[in-house]
N, C-alpha and C positions, 0 to 999 in steps of 0.2 A: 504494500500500500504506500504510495506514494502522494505526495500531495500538490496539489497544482504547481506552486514553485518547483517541485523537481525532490525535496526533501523528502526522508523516510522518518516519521515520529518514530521515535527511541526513547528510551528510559538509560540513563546512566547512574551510576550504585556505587555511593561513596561509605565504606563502614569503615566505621572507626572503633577502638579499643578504648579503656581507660583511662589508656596516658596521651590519649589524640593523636594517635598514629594511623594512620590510612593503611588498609587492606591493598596490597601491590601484586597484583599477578603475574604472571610469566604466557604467551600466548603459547600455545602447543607445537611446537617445531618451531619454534621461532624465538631468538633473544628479541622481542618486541614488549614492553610492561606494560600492563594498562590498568582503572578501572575496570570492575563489570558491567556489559553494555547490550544491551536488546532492542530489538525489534518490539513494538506494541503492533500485535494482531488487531484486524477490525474489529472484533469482540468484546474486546478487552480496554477497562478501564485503565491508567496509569498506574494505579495503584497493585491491581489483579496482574501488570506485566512487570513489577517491580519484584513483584514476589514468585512468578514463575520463571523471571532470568536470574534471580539472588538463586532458586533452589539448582535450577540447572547450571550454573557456571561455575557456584563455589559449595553447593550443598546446605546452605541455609533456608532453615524455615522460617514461617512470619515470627514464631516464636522466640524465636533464635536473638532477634533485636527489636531494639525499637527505634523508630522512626521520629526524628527530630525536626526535618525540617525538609523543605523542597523549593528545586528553583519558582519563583515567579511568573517565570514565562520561558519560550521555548528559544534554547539553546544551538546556534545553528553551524555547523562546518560542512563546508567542501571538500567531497573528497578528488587529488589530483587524478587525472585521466590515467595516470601510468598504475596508479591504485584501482581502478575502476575494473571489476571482473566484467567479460562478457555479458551482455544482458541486452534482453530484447526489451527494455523500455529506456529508451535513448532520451528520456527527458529527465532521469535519475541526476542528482546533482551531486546529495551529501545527505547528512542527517540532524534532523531538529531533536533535539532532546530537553527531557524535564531532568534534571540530577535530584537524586536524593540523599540526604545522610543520614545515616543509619549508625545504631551504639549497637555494638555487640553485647549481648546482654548473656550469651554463652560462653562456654570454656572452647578457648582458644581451638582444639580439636577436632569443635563441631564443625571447621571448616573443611570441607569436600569437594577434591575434585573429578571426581571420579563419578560422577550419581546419573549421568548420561552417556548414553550411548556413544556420543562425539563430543567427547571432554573441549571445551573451549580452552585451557588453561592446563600445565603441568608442572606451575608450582606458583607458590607466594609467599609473602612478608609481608612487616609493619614496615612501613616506613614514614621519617616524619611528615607533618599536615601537607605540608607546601615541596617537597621533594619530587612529585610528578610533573608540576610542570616545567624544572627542567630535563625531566628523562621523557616525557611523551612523546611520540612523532609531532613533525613541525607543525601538521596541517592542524591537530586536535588542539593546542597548546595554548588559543587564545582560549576557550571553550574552557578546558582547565580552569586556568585563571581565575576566568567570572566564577562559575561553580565555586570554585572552592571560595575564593570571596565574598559571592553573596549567601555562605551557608555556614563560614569561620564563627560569625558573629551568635549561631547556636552554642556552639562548644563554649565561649567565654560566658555567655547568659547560666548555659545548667553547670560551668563549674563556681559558679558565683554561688549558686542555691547551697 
């Protein structure tokens, strides 16, 4: 599902630990790190894709965290032409995304990557809040930035409480 612009709505999945360390993937053959990042089905609310790409990527369930905060509004990158897999819908541009940050409210273990058939991911770490965007690919890295910016100001509000 693509949207008039050309963009595919996405969900991107920011969880964090205790000590405000971001969950840092490893993509599956590939030295490439990222967030966890989905596709929203036509079905599906933001919310309902948030929770079926957390289970399938890294093996977390709703219960697993909770849910702190989400972008504003949608989040949007181009992806370059040389990234662009074959595809018969040639008006394909990039992807809008809502970010979410999420507390891991499990033991460290509960994380999984293994819970699907075609594991997205084959390994991860904490790493600190702000250290993705300078290791993300060039093209995701403005996207980064706002995300994590417009969602930091959670983490200082609930460790104030």
């Amino acid at each position: 599902m693509v949207d008039k612009d050309g963009y595919r709505p996405n969900v991107g999945v920011i969880v964090c630990n205790h000590s405000d360390e971001v969950l840092w993937a490893r993509r599956r053959g590939h030295d490439a790190w990222q967030f966890p990042q989905g596709g929203i089905k036509s079905h599906e609310t933001v919310e309902q894709a948030l929770f079926r790409e957390l289970w399938e990527e890294v093996g977390l369930r709703e219960q697993d965290v909770e849910i702190m905060g989400r972008t504003r509004e949608w989040l949007r990158y181009k992806i370059p032409k040389r990234y662009l897999r074959n595809s018969r819908n040639r008006s394909f541009r990039g992807q809008k995304q809502i970010w979410f940050l999420l507390r891991l409210v499990a033991k460290d273990d509960s994380v999984q990557l293994n819970v699907s058939k075609k594991p997205e991911f084959d390994d991860w770490c904490w790493i600190e809040y702000w250290a993705p965007v300078e290791h993300i690919i060039d093209f995701k890295r403005d996207v980064y930035r706002r995300a994590l910016s417009e969602l930091e100001p959670l983490l200082r509000r609930e460790n104030e409480q």
